[in-house]
PDB file as gemmi writes it, atoms N, CA and C in Angstrom:
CRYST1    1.000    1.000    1.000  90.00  90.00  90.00 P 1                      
ATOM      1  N   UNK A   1     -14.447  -5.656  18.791  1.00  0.00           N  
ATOM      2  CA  UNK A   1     -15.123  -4.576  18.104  1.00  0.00           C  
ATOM      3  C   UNK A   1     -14.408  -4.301  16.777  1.00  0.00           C  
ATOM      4  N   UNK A   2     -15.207  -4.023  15.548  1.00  0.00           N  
ATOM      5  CA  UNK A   2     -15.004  -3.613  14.403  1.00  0.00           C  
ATOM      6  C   UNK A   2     -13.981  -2.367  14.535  1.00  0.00           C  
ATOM      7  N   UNK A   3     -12.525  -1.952  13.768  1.00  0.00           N  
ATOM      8  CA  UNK A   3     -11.369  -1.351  13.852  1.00  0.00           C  
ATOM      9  C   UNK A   3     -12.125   0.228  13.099  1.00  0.00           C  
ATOM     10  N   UNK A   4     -13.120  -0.409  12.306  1.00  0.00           N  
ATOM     11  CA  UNK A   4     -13.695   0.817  11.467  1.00  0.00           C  
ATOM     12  C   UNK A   4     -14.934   1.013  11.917  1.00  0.00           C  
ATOM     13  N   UNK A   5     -15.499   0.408  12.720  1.00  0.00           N  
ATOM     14  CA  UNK A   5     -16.621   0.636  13.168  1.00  0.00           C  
ATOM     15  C   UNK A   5     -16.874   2.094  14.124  1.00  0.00           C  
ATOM     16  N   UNK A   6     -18.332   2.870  13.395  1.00  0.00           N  
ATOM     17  CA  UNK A   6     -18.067   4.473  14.039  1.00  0.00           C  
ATOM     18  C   UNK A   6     -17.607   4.481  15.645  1.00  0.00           C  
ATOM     19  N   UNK A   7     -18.122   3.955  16.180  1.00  0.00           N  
ATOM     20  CA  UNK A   7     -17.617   4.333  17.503  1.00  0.00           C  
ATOM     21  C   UNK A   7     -16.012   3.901  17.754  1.00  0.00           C  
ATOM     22  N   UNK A   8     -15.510   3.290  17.309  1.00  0.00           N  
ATOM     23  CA  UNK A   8     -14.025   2.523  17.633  1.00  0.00           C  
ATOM     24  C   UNK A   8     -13.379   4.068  16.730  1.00  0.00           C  
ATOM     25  N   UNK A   9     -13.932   4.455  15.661  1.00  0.00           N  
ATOM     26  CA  UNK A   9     -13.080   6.004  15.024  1.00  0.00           C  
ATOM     27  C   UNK A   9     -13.441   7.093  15.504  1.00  0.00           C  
ATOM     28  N   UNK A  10     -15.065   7.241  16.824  1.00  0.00           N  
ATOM     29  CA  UNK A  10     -14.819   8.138  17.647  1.00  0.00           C  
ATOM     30  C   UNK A  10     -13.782   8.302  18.484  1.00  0.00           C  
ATOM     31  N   UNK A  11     -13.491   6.582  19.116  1.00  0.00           N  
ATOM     32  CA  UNK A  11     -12.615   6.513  20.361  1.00  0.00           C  
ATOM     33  C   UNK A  11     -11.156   7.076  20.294  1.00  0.00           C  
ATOM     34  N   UNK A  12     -10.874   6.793  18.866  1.00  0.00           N  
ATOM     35  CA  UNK A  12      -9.465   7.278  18.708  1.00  0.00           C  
ATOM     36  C   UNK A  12      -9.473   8.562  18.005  1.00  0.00           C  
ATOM     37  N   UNK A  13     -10.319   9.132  17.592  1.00  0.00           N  
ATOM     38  CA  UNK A  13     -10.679  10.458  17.315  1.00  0.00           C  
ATOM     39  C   UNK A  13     -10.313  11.410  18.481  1.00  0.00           C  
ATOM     40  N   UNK A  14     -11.021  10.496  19.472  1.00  0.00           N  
ATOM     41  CA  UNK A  14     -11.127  11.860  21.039  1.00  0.00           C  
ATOM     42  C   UNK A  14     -10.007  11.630  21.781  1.00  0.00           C  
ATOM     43  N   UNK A  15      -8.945  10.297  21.301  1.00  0.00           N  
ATOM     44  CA  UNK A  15      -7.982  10.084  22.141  1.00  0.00           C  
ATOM     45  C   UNK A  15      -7.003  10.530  21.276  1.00  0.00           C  
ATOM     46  N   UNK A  16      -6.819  11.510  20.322  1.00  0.00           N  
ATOM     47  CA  UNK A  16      -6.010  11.973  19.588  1.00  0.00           C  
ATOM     48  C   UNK A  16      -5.157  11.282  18.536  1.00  0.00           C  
ATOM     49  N   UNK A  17      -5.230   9.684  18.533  1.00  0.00           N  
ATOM     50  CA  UNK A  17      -4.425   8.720  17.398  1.00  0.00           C  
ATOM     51  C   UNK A  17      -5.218   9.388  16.132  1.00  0.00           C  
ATOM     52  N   UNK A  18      -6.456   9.368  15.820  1.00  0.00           N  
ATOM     53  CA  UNK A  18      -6.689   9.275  14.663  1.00  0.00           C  
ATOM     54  C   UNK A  18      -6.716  10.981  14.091  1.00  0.00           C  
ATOM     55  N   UNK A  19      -6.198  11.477  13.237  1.00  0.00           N  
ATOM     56  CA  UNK A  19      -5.680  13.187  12.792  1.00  0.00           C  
ATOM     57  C   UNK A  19      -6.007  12.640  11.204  1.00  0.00           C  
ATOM     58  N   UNK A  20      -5.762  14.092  11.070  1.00  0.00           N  
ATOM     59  CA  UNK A  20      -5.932  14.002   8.732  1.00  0.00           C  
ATOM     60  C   UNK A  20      -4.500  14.164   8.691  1.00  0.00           C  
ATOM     61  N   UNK A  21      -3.303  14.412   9.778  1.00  0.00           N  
ATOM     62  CA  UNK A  21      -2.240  14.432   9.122  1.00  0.00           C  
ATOM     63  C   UNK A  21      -2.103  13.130   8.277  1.00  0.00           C  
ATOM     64  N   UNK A  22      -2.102  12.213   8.779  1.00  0.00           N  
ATOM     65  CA  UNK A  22      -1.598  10.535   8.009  1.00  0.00           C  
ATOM     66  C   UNK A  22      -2.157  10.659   6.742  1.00  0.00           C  
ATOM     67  N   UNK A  23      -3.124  11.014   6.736  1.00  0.00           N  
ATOM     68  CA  UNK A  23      -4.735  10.327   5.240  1.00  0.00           C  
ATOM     69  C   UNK A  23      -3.860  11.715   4.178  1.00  0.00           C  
ATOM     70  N   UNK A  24      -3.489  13.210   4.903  1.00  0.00           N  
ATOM     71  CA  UNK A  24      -3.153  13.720   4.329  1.00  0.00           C  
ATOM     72  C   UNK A  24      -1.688  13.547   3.466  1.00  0.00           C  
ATOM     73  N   UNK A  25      -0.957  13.410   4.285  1.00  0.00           N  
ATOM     74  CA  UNK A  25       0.555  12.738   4.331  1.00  0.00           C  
ATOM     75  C   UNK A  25       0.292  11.749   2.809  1.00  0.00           C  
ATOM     76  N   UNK A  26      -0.679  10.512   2.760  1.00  0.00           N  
ATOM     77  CA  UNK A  26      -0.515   9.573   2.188  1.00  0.00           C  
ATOM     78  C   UNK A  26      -0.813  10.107   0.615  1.00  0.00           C  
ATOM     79  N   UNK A  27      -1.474  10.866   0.638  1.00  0.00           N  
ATOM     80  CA  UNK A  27      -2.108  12.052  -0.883  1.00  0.00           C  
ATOM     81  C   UNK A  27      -0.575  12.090  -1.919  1.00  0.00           C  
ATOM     82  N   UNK A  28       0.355  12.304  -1.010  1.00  0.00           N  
ATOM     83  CA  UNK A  28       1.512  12.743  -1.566  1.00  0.00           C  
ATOM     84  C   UNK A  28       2.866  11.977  -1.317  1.00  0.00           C  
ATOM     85  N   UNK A  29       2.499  10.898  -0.621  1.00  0.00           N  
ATOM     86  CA  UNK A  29       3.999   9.607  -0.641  1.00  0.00           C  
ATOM     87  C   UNK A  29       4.153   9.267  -1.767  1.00  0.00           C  
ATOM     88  N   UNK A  30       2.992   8.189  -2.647  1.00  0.00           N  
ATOM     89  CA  UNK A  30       3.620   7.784  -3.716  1.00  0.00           C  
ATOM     90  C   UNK A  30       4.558   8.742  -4.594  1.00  0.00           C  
ATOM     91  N   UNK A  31       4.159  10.020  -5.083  1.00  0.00           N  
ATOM     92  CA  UNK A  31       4.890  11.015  -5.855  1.00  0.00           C  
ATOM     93  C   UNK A  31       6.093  11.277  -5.273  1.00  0.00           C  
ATOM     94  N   UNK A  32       6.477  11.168  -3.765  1.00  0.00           N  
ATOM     95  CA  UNK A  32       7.684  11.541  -2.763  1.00  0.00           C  
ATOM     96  C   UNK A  32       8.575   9.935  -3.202  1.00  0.00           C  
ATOM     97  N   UNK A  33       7.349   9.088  -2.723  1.00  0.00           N  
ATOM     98  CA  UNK A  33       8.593   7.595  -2.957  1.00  0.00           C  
ATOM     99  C   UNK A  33       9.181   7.485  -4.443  1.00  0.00           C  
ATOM    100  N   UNK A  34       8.120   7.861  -5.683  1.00  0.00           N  
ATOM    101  CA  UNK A  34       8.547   7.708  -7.050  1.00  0.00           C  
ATOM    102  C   UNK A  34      10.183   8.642  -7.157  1.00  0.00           C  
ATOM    103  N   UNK A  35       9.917   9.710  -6.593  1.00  0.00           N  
ATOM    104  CA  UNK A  35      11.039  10.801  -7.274  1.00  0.00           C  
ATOM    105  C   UNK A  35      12.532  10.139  -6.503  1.00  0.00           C  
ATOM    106  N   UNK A  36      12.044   9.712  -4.955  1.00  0.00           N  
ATOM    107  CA  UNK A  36      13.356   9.143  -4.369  1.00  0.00           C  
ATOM    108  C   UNK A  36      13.864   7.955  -4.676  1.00  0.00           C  
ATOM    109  N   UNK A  37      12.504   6.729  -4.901  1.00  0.00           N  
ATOM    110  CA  UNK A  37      13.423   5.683  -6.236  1.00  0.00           C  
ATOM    111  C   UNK A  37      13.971   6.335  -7.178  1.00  0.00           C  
ATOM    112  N   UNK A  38      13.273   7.186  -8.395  1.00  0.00           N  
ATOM    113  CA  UNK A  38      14.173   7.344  -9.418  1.00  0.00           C  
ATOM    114  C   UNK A  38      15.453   8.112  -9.039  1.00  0.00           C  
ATOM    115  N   UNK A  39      15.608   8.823  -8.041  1.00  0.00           N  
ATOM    116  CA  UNK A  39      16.015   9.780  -7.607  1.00  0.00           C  
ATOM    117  C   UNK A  39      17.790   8.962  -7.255  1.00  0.00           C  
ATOM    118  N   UNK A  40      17.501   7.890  -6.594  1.00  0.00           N  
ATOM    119  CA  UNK A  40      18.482   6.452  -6.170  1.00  0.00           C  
ATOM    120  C   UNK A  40      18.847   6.071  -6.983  1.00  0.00           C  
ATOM    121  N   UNK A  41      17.758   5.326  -8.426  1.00  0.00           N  
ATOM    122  CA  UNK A  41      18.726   4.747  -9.419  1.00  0.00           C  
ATOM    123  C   UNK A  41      19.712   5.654  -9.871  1.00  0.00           C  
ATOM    124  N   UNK A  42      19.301   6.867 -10.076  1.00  0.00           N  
ATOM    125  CA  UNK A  42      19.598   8.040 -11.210  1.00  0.00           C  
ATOM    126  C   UNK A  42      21.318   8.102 -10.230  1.00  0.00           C  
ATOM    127  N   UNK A  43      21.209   8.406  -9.276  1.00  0.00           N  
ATOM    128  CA  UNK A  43      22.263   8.306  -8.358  1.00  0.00           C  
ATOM    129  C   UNK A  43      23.452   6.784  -8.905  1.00  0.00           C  
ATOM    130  N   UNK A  44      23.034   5.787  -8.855  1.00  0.00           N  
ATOM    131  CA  UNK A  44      23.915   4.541  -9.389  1.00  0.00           C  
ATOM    132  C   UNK A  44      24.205   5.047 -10.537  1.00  0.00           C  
ATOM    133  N   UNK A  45      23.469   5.464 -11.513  1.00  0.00           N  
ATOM    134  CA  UNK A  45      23.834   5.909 -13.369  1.00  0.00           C  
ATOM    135  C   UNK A  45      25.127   6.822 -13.138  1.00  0.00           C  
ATOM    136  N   UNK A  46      24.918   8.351 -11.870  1.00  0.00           N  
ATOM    137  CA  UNK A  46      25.887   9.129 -12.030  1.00  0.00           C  
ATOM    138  C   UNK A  46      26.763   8.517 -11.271  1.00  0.00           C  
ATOM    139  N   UNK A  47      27.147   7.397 -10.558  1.00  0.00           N  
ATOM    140  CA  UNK A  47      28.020   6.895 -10.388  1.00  0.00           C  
ATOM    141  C   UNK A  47      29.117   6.163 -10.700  1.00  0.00           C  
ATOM    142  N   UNK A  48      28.429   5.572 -12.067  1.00  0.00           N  
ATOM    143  CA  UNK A  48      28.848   5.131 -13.226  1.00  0.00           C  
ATOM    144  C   UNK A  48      29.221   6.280 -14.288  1.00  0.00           C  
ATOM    145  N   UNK A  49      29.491   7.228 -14.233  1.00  0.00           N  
ATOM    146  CA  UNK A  49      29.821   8.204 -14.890  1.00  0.00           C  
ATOM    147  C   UNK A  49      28.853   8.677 -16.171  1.00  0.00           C  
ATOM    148  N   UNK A  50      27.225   8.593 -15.963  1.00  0.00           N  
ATOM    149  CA  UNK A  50      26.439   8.923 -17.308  1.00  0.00           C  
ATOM    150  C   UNK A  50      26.093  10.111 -17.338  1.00  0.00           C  
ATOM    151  N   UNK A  51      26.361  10.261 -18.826  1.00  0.00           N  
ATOM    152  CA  UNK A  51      25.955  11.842 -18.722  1.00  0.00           C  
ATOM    153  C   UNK A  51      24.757  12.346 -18.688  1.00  0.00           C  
ATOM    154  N   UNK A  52      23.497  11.510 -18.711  1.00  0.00           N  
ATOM    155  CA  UNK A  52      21.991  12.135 -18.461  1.00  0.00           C  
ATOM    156  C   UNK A  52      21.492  10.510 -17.090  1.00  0.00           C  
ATOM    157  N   UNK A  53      21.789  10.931 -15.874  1.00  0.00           N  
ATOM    158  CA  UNK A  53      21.796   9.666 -15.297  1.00  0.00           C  
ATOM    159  C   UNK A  53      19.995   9.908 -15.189  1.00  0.00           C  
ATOM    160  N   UNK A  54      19.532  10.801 -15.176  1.00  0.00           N  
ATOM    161  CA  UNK A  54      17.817  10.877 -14.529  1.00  0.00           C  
ATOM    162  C   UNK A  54      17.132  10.263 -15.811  1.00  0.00           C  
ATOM    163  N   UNK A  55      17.479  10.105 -17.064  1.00  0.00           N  
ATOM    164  CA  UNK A  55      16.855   9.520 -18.452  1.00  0.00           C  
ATOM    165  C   UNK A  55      17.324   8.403 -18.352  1.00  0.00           C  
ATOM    166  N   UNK A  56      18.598   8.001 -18.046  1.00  0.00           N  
ATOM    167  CA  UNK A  56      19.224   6.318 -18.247  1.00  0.00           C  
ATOM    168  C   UNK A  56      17.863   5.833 -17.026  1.00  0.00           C  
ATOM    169  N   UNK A  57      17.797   6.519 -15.818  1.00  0.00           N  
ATOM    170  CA  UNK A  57      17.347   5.633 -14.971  1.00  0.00           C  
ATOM    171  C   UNK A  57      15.435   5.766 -15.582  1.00  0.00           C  
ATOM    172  N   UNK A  58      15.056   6.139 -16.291  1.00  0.00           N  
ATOM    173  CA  UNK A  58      13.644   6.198 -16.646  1.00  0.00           C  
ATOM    174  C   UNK A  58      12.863   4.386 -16.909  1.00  0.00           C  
ATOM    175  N   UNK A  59      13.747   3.776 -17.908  1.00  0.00           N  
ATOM    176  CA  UNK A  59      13.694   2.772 -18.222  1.00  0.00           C  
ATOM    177  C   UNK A  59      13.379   1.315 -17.127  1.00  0.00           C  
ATOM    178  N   UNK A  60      14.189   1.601 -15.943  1.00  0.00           N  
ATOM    179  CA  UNK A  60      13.890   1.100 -15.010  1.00  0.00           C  
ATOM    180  C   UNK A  60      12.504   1.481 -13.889  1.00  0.00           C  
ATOM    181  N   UNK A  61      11.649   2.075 -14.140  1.00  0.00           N  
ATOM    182  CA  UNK A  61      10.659   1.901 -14.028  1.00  0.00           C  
ATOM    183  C   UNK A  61       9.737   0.397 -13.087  1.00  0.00           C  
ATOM    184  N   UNK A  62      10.213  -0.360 -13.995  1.00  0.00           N  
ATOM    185  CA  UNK A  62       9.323  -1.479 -13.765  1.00  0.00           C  
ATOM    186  C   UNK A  62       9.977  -2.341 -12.715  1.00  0.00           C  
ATOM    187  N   UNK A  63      11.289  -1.753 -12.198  1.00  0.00           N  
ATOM    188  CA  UNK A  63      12.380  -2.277 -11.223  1.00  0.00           C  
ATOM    189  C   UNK A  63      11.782  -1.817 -10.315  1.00  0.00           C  
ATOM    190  N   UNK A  64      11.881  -0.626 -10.163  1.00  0.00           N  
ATOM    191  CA  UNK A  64      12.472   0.411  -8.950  1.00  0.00           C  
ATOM    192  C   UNK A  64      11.039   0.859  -8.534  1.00  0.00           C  
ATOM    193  N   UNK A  65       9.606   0.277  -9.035  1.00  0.00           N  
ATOM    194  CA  UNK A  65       8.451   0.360  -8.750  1.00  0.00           C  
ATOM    195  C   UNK A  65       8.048  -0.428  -7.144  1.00  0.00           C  
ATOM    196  N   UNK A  66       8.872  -1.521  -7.340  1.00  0.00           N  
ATOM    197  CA  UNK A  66       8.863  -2.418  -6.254  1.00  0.00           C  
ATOM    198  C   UNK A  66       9.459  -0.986  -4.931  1.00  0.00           C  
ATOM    199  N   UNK A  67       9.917  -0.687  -5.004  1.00  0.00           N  
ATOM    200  CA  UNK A  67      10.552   0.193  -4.426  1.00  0.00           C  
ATOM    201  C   UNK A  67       9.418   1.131  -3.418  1.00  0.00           C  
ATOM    202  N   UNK A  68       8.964   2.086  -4.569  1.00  0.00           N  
ATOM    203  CA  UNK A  68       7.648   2.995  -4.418  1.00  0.00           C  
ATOM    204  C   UNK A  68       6.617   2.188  -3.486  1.00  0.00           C  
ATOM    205  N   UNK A  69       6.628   0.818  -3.526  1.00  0.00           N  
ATOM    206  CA  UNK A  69       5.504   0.719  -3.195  1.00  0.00           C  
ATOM    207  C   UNK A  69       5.563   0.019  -2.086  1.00  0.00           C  
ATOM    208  N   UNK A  70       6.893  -0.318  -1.995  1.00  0.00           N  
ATOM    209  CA  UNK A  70       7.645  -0.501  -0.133  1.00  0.00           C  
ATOM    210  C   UNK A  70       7.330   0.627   0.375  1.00  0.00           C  
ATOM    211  N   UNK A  71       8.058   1.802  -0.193  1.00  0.00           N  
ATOM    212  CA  UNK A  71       8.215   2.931   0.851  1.00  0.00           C  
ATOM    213  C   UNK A  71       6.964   3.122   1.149  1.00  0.00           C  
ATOM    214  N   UNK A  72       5.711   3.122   0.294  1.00  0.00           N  
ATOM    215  CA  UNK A  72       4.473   3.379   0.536  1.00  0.00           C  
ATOM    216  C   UNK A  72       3.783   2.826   1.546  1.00  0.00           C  
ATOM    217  N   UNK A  73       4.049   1.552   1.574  1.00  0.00           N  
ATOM    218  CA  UNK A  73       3.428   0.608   2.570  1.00  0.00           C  
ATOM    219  C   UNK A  73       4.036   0.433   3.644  1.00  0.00           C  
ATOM    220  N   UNK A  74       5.185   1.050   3.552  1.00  0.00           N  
ATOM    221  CA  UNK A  74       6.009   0.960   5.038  1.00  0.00           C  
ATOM    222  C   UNK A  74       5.565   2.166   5.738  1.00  0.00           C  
ATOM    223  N   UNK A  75       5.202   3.549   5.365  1.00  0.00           N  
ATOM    224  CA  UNK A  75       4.974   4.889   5.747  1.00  0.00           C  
ATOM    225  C   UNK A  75       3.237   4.395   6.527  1.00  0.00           C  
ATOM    226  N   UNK A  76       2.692   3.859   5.370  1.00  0.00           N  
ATOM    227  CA  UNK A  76       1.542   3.601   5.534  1.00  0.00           C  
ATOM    228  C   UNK A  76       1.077   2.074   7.334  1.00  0.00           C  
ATOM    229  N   UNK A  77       1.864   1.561   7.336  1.00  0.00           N  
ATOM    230  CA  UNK A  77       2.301   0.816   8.392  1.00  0.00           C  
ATOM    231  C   UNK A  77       2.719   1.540   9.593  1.00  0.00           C  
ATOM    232  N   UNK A  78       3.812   2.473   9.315  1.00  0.00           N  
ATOM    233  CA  UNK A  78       3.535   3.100  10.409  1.00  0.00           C  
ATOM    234  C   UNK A  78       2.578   3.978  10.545  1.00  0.00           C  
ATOM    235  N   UNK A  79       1.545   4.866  10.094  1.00  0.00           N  
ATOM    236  CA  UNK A  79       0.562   5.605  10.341  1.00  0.00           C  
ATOM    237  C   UNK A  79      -0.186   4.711  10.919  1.00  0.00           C  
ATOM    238  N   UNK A  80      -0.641   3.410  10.705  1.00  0.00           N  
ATOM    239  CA  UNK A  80      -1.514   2.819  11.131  1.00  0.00           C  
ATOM    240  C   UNK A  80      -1.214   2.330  12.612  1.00  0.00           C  
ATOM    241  N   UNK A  81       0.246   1.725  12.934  1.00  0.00           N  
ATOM    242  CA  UNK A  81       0.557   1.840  14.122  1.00  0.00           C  
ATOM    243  C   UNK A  81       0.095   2.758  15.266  1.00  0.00           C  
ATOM    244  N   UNK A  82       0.411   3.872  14.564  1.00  0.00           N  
ATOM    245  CA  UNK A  82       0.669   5.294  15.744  1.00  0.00           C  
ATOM    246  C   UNK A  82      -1.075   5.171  15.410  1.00  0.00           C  
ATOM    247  N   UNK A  83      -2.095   5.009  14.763  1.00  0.00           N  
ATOM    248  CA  UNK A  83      -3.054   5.010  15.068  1.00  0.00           C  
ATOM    249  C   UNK A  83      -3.960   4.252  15.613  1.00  0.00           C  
ATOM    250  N   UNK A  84      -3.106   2.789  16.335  1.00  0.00           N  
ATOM    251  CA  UNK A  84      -3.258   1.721  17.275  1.00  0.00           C  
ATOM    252  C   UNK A  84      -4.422   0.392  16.085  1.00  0.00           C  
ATOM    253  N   UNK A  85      -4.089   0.772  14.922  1.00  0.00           N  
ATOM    254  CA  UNK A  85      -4.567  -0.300  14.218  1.00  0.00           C  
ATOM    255  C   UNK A  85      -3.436  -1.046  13.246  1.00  0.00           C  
ATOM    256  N   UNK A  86      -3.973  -1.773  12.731  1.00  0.00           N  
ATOM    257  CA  UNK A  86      -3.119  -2.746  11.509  1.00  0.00           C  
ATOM    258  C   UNK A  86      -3.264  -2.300  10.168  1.00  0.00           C  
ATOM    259  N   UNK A  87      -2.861  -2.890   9.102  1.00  0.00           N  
ATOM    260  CA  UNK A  87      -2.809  -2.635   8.255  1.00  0.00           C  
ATOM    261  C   UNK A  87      -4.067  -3.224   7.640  1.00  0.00           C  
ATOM    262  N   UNK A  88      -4.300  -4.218   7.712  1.00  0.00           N  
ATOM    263  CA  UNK A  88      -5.606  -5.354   7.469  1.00  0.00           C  
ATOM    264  C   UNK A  88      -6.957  -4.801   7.897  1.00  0.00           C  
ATOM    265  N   UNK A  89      -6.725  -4.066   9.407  1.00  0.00           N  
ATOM    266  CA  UNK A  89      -7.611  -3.303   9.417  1.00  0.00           C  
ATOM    267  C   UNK A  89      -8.361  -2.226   8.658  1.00  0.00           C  
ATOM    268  N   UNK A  90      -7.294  -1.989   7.659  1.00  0.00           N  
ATOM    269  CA  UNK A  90      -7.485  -1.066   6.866  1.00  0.00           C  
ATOM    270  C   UNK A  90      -8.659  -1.195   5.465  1.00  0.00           C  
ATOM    271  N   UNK A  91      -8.329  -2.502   5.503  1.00  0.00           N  
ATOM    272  CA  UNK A  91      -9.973  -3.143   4.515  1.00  0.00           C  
ATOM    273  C   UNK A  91     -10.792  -3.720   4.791  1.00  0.00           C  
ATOM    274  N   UNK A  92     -10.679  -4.291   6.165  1.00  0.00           N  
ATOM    275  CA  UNK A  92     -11.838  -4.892   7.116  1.00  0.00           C  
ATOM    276  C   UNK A  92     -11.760  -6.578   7.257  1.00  0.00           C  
ATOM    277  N   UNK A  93     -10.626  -7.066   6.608  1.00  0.00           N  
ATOM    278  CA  UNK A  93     -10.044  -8.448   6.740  1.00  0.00           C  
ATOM    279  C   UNK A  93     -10.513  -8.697   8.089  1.00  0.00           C  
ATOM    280  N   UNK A  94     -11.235 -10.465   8.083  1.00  0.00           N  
ATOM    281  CA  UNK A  94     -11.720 -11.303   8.989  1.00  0.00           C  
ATOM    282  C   UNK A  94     -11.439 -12.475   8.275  1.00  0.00           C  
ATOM    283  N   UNK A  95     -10.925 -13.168   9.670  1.00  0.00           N  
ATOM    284  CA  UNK A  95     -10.281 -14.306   9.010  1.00  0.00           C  
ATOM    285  C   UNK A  95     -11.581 -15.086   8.948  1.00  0.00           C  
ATOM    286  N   UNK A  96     -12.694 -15.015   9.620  1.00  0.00           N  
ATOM    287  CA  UNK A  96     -13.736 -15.920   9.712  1.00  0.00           C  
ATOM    288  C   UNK A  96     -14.502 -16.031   8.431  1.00  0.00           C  
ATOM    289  N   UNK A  97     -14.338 -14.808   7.833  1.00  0.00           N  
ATOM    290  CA  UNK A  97     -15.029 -14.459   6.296  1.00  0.00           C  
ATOM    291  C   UNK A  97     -14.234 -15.581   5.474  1.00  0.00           C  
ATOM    292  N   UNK A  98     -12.915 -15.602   5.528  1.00  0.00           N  
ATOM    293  CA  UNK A  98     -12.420 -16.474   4.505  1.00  0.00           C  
ATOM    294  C   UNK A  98     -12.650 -17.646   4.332  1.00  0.00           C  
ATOM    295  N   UNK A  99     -13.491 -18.174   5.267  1.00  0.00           N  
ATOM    296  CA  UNK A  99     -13.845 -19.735   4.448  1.00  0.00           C  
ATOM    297  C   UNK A  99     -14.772 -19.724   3.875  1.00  0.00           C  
ATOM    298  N   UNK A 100     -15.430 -18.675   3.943  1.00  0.00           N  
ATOM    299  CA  UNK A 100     -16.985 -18.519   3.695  1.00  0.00           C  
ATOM    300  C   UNK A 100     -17.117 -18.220   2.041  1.00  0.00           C  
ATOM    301  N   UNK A 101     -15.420 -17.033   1.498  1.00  0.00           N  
ATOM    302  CA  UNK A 101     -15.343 -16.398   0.398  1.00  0.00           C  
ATOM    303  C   UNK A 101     -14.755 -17.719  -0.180  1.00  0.00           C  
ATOM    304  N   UNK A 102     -13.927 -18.571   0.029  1.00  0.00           N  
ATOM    305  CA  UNK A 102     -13.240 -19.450  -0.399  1.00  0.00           C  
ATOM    306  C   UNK A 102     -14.301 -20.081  -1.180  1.00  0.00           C  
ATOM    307  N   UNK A 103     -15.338 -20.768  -0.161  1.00  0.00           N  
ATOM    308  CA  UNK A 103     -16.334 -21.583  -0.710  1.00  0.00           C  
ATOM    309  C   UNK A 103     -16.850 -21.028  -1.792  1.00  0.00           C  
ATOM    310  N   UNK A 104     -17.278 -19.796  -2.063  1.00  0.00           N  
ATOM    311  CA  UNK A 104     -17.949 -19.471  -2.969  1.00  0.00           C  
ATOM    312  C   UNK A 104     -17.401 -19.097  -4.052  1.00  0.00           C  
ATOM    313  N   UNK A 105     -15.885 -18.904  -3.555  1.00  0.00           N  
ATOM    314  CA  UNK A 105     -15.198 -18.739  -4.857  1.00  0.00           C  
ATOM    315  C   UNK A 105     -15.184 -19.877  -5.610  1.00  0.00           C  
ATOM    316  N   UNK A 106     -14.818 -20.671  -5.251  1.00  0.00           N  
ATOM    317  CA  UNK A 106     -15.058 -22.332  -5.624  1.00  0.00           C  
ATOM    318  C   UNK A 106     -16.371 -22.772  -6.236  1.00  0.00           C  
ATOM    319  N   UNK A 107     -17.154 -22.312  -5.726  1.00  0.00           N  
ATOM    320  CA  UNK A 107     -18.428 -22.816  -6.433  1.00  0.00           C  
ATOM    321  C   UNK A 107     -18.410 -22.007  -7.768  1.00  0.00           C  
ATOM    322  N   UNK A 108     -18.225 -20.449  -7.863  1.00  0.00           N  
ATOM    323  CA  UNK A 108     -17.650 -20.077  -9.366  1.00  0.00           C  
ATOM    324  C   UNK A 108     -16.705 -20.566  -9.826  1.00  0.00           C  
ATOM    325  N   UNK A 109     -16.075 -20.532  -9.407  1.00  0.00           N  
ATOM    326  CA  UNK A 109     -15.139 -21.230 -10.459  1.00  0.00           C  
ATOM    327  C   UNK A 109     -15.533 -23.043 -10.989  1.00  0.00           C  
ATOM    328  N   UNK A 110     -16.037 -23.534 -10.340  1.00  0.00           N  
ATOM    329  CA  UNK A 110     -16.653 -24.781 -10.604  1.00  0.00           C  
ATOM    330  C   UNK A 110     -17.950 -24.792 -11.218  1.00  0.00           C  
ATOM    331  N   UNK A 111     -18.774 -23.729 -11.473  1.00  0.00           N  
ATOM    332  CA  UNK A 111     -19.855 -23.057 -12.576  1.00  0.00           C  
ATOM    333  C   UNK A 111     -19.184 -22.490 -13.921  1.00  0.00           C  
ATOM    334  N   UNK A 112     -17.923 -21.423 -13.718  1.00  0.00           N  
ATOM    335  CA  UNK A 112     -17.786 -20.590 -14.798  1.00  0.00           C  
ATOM    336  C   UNK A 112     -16.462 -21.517 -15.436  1.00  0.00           C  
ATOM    337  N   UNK A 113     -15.897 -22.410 -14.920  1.00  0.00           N  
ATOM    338  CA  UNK A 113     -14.692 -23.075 -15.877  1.00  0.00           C  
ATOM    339  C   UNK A 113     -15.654 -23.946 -17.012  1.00  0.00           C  
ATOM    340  N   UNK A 114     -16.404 -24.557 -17.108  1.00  0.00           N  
ATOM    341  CA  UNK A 114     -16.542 -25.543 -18.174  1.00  0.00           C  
ATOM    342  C   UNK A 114     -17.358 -24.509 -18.759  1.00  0.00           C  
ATOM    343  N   UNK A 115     -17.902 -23.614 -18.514  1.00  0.00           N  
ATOM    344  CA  UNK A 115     -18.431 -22.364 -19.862  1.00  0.00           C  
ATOM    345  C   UNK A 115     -17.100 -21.959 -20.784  1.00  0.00           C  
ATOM    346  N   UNK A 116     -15.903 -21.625 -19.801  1.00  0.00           N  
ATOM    347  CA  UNK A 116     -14.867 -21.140 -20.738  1.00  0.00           C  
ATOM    348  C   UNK A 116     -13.446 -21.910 -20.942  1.00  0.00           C  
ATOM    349  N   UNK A 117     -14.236 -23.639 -20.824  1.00  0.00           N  
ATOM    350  CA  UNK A 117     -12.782 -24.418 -21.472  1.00  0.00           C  
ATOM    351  C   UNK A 117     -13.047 -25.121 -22.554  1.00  0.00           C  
TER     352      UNK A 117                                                      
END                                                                             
């Protein structure tokens, strides 16, 4: 049975896994994970003795993003656990679809490359 399919989100509806805490929770991780990455580098800067360590660590950004978006997906992993699904479930991934998308990706791309080489 389909993970998103209505009756499979009644079942865990009435069996108490599925709540708005998680969906709510998730509204406000990224902004929680951003401040505690920068929050970490900024921590290494004042360790190093800088005198504005929360501005030195701004720059790193494009580092410490990797970061944000662990913690995100790890929080988000477990919500999905405790709500007896996967993560994959979460967009409706079938592996049976993929040969099907493959093919057709292929056939565009074997239409739209000699328009744009």
């Amino acid at each position: 049975m389909d993970p998103n399919s209505y009756e499979a989100l009644l079942r865990r509806l009435h069996a108490g896994t599925l709540t708005w805490r998680g969906p709510a929770l998730m509204l406000f991780a990224r902004a929680a994970c951003a401040v505690g990455a920068q929050a970490l580098v900024a921590a290494v800067f004042a360790l190093r003795s800088s005198p504005t360590p929360w501005h030195d660590a701004e720059p790193w950004l494009p580092v410490y993003g990797t970061l944000i978006d662990a913690g995100c997906l790890a929080l988000l992993w477990r919500l999905t656990r405790r709500e007896g699904i996967g993560l994959l479930d979460l967009v409706g991934f079938e592996r049976t679809r993929l040969v099907r998308l493959m093919d057709g990706a292929s056939v565009l791309i074997g239409v739209l490359l000699p328009l744009f080489a």
